[in-house]
N, C-alpha and C positions, 0 to 999 in steps of 0.2 A: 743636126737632123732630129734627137730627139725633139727639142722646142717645137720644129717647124710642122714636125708630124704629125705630137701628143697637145699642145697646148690648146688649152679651154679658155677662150677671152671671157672674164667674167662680168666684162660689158653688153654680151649678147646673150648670157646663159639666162636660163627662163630658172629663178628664183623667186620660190613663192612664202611670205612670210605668215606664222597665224595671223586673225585679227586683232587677236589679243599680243599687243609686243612685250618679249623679254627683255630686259637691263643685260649689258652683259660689262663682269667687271674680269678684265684678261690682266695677271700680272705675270710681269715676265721677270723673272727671279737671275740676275745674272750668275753664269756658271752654271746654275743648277742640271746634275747629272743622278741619275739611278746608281750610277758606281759611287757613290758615298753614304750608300746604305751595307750594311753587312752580307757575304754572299750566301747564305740563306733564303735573303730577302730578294735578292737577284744585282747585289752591288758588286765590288771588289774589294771590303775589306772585314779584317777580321772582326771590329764593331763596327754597328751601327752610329754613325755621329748626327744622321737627321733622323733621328727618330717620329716625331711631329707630323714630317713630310711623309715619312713611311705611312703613317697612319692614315692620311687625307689619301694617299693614294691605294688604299688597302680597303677603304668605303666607302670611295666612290669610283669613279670610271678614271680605270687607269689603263690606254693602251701600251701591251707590253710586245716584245718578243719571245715571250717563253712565258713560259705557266707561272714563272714571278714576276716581278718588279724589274721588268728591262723598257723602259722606252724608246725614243725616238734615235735612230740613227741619223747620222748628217750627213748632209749631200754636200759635194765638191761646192764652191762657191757660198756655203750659207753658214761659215763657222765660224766668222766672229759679229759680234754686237748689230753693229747696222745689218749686217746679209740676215744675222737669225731673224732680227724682226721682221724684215721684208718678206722674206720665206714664210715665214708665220702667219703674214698678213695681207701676202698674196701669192702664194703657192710658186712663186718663183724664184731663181740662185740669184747674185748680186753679181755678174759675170763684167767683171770690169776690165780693160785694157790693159791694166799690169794688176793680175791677180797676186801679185808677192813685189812687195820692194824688193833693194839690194839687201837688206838688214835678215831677208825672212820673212818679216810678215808683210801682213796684208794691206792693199792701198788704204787707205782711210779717210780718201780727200777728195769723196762725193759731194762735200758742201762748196766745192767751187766751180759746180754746174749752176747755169739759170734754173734748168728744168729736171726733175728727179724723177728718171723712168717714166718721160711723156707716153701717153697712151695707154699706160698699165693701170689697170682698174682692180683696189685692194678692198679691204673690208671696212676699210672708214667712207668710200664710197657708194660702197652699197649699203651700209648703216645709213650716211647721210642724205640717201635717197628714199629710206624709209622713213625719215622725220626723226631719227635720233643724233643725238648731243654727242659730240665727238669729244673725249677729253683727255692729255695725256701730262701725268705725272710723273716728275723724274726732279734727283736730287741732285742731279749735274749738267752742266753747261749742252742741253740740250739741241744745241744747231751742231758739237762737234760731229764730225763725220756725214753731214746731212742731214742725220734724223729728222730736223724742224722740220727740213724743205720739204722729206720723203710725206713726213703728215698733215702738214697743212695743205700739199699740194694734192694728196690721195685722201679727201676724207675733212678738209677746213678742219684738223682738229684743235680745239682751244689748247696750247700749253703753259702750263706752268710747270718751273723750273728751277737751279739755283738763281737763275740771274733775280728771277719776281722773287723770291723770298728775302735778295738782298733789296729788290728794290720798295718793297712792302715791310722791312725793316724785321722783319722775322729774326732773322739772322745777321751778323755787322759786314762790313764790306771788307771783303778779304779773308773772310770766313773760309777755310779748310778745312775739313775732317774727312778723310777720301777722297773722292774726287769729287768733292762739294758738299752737301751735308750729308750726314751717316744715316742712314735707315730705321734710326728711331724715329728723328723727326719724320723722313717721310714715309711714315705707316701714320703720324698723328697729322700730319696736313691731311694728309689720303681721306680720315673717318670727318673731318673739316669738308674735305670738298666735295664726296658722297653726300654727307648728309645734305647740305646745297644742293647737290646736282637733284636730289631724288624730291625735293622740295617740289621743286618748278613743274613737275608734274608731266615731263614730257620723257618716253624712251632715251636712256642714256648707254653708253658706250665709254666706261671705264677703264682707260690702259695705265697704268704703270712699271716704272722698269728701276728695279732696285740695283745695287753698284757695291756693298760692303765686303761680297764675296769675290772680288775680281781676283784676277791672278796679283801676282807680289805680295800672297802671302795674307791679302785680307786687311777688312780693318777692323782693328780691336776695338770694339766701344767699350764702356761702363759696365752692359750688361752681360756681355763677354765672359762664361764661364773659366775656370782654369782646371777641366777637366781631364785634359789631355794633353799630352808634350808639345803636340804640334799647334801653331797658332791658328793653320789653317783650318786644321779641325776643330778649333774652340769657337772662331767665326761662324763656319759649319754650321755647329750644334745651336748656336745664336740667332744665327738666322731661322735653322728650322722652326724656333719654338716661335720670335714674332712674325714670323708668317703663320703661326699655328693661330695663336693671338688673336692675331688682325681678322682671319676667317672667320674665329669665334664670336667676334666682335659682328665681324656682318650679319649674321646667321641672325644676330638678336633685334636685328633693325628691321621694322615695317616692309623694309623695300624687299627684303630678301626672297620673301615668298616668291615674286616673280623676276627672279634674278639667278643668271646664271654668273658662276664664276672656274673661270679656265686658269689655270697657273701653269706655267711653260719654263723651262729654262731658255734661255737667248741661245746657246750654244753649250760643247763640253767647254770644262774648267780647261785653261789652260796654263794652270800650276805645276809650273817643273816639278818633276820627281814625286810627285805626293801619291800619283799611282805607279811606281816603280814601272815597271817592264809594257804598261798599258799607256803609250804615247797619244799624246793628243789627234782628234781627227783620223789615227791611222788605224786600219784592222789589222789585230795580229790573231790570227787563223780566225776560229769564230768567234773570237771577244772581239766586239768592237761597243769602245764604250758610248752611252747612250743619254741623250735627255730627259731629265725628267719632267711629266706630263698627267696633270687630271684635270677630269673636270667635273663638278659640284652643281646640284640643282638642275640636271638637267629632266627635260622630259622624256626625250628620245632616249633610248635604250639600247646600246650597241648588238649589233648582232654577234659580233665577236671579238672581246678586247683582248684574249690571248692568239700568243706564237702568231702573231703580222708581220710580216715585213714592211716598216713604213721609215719615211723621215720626215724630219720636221716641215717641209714643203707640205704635207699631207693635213698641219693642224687649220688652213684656212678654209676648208671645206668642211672642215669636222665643228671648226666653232659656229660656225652657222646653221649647221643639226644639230649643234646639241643646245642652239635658241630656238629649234622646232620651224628651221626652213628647213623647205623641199628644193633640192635640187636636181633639176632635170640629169640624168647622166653622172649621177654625183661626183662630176670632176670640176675644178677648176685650176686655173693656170697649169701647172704638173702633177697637180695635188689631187688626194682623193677623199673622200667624205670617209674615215673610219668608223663610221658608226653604222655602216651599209657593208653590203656584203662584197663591194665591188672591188678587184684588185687593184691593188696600189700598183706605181709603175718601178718600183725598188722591185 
């Protein structure tokens, strides 16, 4: 009933873009949650391990739940990998026919549809209707669970992935390091394919989706501090600083000036035990832990980014205002425009 009710096809919604178009670069940080900042900051632990990330979210637009650093809460259907990007990228849950195997988790074998969410209209379709470059980078075997279908199919987006890097010899055949290569390399393809994209001279449309932070504990790269007992926290700390990095890095490029950049986690972590009593996806009384989410360069200027109630359904309306479209209603799919005053349906 909610769907049939509340939902905004964002094939009919009257979207108006400036004349002048934004770039937008959207990475989607796996795991990445606000409970991995100290609670202070609005996390769940005694230190801070992403410090970096605190930062980027502390000077530019960070929507929270509380006067700190709390983002996005998750909706039933949108908490692992494929549902978070969907929801992210079109304001809708991934509600599949067995939401849970026998094992516990979650289906995972959307890629053995022909057709991924026929009718569903996401944000690489409506980028790709505005004349911009759809591009998605990932360091692992990107058709698992769908994902190719979901964006080739929503949006033509070009991907490169582990399989093109082995087939481009980047990398040797049979190449492992997580689940395909580790997030150094792709932060350095990434300033490779930017720089290209932003070449050509037309509106582009930047996704990447990092993998180092997955649950089991992480992968330990080279760069991999040894600042703390747990490895998952020294991953953590590794990852905050080349994403800190890699930002830095944009910020210094031509293109930046009219470029936005959205960083999202896909979902919570879901690392046994590493937040003790604070289970995954589940509320216990008013902690419910939370995604972390900013965004950088934009024009628009929220009208209110504290104490919201929102979930990550909510970011596909929002990354489109904060590229400086107007959306009639500012809803799409379930999702609402945060940067407008209008209420979210959480």
């Amino acid at each position: 009933e909610l769907i049939e009710q509340e939902y905004v096809d964002a094939a009919g919604a009257n979207i108006s873009f400036p004349a002048e178009k934004r770039n937008l670069i959207f990475i989607f940080v796996e795991s990445a949650e606000t409970s991995f900042m100290d609670r202070g900051n609005g996390g769940l632990l005694e230190e801070n391990v992403i410090p970096e990330m605190t930062k980027l979210a502390k000077e530019n637009v960070s929507f929270s739940h509380s006067e700190l650093l709390e983002g996005a809460a998750v909706a039933p259907a949108c908490g692992w990998t494929m549902a978070g990007l969907m929801a992210q990228t079109s304001g809708m849950p991934l509600k599949l026919f067995k939401y849970q195997d026998n094992t516990g988790g979650v289906d995972n074998s959307m890629d053995k549809y022909a057709a991924f969410m026929p009718g569903l209209t996401s944000l690489g379709e409506i980028l790709e209707e505005e004349g911009y470059h759809n591009f998605f980078l990932a360091g692992s075997d990107f058709a698992y669970a769908g994902r190719k279908d979901y964006f080739m199919q929503h949006g033509n987006y070009e991907i490169w992935d582990y399989n093109d890097a082995v087939a481009e010899g980047r990398i040797p055949e049979n190449y492992e390091e997580g689940w395909g290569f580790e997030d150094a390399k792709l932060y350095a393809y990434a300033k490779e394919k930017l720089t290209a994209l932003a070449e050509k001279g037309e509106p582009f449309n930047f996704s990447m989706l990092t993998a180092d932070t997955h649950a089991g504990g992480g992968y330990l790269c080279e760069l991999c501090p040894e600042t703390y007992e747990s490895r998952y926290a020294n991953v953590w700390a590794c990852a905050s600083r080349q994403l800190y990095d890699f930002v830095e890095w944009i910020k210094s490029q031509d293109f930046y000036e009219n470029t936005v950049i959205c960083i999202t986690g896909d979902h919570s972590s879901m690392q046994t035990g590493f937040f003790e009593d604070y289970e995954y996806d589940k509320h216990e009384g008013d902690t419910v832990r939370k995604v972390y989410n900013v965004f950088i360069n934009t024009k628009e200027e929220p009208v209110n980014m504290k104490n919201r109630k929102f979930t990550t359904l909510d970011i596909f309306p929002t990354v489109l205002a904060g590229m400086g479209a107007k959306i009639e209603g500012e809803r799409l799919g379930i999702g609402t425009n945060l940067f407008s005053e209008a209420p979210t349906l959480a």
